[in-house]
C-alpha positions in Angstrom: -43.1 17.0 -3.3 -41.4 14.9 -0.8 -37.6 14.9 -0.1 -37.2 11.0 0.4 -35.0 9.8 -2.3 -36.0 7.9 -5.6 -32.4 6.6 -6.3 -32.7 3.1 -7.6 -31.2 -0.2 -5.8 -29.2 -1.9 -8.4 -26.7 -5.1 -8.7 -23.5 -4.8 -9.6 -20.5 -7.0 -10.4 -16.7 -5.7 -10.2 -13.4 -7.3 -9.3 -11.9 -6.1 -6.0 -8.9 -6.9 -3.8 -9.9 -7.4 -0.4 -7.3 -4.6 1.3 -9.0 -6.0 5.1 -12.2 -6.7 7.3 -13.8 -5.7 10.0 -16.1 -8.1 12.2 -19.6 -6.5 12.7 -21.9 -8.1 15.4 -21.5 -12.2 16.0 -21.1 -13.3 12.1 -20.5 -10.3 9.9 -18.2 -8.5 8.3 -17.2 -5.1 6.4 -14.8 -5.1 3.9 -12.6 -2.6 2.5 -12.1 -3.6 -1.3 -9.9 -1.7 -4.3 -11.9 -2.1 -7.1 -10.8 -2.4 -10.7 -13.6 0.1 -11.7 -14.6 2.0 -8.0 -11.4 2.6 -6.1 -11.9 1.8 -2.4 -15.5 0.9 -1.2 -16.8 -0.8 2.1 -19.3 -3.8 1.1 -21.3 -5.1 4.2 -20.8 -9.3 4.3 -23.5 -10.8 5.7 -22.8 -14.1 7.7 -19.3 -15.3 6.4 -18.0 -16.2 9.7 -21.1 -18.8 10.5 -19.2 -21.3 8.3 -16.1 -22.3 6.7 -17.8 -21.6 3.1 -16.1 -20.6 -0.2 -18.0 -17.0 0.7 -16.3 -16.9 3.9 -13.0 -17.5 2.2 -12.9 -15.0 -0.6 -13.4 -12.6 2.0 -9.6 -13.1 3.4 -7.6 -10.3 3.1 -5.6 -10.1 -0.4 -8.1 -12.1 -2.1 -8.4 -11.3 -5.4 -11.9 -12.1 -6.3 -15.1 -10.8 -8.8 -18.0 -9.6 -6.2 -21.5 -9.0 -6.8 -23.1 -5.6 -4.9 -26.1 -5.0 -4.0 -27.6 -1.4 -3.1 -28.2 1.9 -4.3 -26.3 3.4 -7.2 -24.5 5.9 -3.9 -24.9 3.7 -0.9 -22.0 3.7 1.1 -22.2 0.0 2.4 -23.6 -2.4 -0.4 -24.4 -5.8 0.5 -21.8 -8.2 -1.0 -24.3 -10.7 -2.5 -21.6 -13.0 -4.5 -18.0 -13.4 -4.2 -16.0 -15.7 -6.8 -12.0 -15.8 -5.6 -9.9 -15.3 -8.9 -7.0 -15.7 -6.9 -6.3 -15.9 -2.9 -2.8 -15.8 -2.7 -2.7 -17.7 0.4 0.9 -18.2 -0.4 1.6 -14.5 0.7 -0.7 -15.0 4.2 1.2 -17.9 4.5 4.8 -16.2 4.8 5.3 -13.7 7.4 7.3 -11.3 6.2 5.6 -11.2 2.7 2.1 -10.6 4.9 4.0 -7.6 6.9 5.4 -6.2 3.7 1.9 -6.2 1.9 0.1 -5.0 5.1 2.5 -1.9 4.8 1.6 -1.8 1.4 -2.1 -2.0 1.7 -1.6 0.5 5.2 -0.7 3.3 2.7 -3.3 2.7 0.1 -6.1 3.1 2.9 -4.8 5.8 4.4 -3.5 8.3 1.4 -6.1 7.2 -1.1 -9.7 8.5 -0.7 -12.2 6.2 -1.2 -14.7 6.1 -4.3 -12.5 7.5 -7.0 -11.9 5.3 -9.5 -8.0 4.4 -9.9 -7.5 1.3 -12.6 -3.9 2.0 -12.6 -3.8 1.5 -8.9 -5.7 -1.3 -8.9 -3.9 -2.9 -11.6 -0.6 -2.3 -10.0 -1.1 -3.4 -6.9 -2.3 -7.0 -8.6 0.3 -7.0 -10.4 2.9 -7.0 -6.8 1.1 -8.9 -5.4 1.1 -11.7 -8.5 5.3 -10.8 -8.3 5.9 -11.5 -4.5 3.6 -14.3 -4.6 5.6 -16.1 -7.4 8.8 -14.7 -6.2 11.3 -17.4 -5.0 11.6 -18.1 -1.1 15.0 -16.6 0.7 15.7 -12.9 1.4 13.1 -10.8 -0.3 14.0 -7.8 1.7 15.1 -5.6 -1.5 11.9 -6.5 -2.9 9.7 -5.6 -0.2 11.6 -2.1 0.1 11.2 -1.6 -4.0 7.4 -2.7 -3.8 7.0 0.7 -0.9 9.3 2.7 -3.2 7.3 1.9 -6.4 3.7 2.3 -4.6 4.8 5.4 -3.5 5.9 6.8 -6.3 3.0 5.4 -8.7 0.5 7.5 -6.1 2.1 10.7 -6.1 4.3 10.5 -2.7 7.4 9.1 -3.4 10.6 10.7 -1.8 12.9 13.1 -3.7 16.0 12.1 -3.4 18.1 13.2 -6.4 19.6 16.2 -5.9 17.8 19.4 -3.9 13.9 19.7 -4.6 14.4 23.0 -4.9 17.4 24.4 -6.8 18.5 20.7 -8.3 22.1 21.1 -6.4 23.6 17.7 -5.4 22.5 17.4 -1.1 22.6 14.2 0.6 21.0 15.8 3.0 17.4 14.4 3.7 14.3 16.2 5.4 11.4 14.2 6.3 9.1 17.4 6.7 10.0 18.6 2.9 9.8 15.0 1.3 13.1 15.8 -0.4 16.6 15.9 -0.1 17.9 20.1 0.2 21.0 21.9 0.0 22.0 23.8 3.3 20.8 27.5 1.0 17.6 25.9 -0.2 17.2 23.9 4.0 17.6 28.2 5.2 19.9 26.8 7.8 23.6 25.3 7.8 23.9 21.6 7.6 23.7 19.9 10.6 21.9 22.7 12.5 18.2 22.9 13.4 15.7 20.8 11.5 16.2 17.4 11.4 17.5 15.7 8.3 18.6 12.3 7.7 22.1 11.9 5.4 22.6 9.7 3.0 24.8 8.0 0.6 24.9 8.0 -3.1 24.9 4.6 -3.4 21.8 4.5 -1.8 20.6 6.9 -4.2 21.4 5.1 -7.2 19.1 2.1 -6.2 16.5 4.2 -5.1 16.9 5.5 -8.8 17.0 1.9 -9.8 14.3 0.6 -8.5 11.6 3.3 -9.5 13.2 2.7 -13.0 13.1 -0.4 -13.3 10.1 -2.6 -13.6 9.0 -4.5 -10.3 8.8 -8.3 -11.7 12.2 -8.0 -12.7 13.2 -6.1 -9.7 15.1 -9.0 -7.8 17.7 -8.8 -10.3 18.9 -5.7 -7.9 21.5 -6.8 -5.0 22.1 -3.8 -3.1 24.1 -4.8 0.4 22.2 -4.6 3.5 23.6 -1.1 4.6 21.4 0.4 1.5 18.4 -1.7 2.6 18.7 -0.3 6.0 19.3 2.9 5.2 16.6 3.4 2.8 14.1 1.6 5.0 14.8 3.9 7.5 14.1 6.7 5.7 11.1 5.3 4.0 9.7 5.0 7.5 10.7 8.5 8.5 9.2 9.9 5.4 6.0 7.9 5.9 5.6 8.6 9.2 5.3 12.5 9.1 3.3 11.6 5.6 0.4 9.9 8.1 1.6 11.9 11.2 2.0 8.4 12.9 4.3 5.1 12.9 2.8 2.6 10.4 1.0 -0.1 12.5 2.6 -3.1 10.6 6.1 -1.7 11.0 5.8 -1.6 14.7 4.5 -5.0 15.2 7.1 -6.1 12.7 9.6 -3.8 15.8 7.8 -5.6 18.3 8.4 -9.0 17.0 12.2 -8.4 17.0 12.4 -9.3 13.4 
């Protein structure tokens, strides 16, 4: 009996949003999907970037389109045989602080979701923000973009505590990146304001962090918090992230870099 495997090559058809792409050799392409019914995959694209073709298009990153796949039942890189956009939201590539935003968005997805479990809610939710910036009036959509992180976060499992110590429940304003929570000086084993770094906060800030995990995200723009919230909670989002991945999000230092 030989080892070689008799696993079948089969055709399937799912919808996927295209998270980003990677060029392989002179014309191809692998890209990283969330799937409706797969979670992340890699598909391999063969020849998109020959022409400017409808194929080559539905391949953009963010494109919400229903893909053919074709390989076996396991493979790691199916071949991405047909690609029909359902929607490209070009309108979001088009605006450069919507793009960074969603990058960050996406950044996390790859990086704290493993790939091949199947996540519908995920999928669905992250559809469903990009559908609310997309549609979202142009002007300041700063508090938006901050509530998008905060709700992703928290609908994946790694949202900040931030309402009272995560471990005896006592009110703290007190911050720490490595604990993903805010902690009382008994609870932090030190006295405030002495050895491990901890970021203070305010409780207004809390309130709208509160807010806008509460609340749901198409109706989100209805919150107006003044810009020292936005920056403080930014700041710590980025803190909190960054020990999260044990590095700076790539998108948030371009956006540094840019001066913006």
């Amino acid at each position: 009996m030989s080892g070689t495997s008799c696993e079948a090559v089969v055709l399937t058809r799912t919808e996927g949003i295209v998270l980003r792409t990677l060029k392989y050799g002179e014309a191809d392409l692998i890209a990283t999907y969330l799937t409706s019914d797969r979670g992340i995959i890699k598909a391999f694209a063969k020849s998109p970037r020959k022409t400017k073709s409808r194929f080559g298009s539905s391949l953009e990153p963010l494109t919400h389109a229903k893909i053919s796949l074709w390989g076996k039942e396991q493979a790691s890189l199916p071949k991405i045989t047909q690609s029909d956009i359902i929607n490209s939201f070009h309108h979001i590539r088009d605006d450069f602080q919507d793009f960074v935003s969603v990058s960050k968005l996406i950044e996390i997805v790859i990086s704290l979701i493993p790939e091949s479990i199947p996540n519908k809610r995920l999928f669905s939710f992250l559809l469903n923000i990009l559908h609310t910036i997309g549609s979202s009036e142009q002007g300041s959509k700063d508090a938006l973009h901050l509530i998008t992180r905060i709700r992703l976060l928290a609908a994946i499992g790694y949202a900040p505590r931030l309402k009272g110590c995560g471990k005896c429940g006592r009110e703290s304003l007190n911050f720490y990146p490595d604990a993903g929570t805010t902690l009382c000086g008994k609870c932090a084993g030190i006295p405030a304001g002495e050895g491990k770094p901890f970021i203070r906060i305010h409780d207004n800030t809390i309130r709208f962090y509160s807010h806008s995990i509460e609340w749901p995200v198409h109706i989100s723009n209805r919150l107006k918090p003044r810009r020292e919230i936005l920056t403080e909670l930014s700041a710590l989002l980025d803190r909190h992230l960054t020990y999260l991945l044990s590095k700076k999000l790539m998108s948030s230092e371009f956006l540094a870099g840019t001066g913006r």
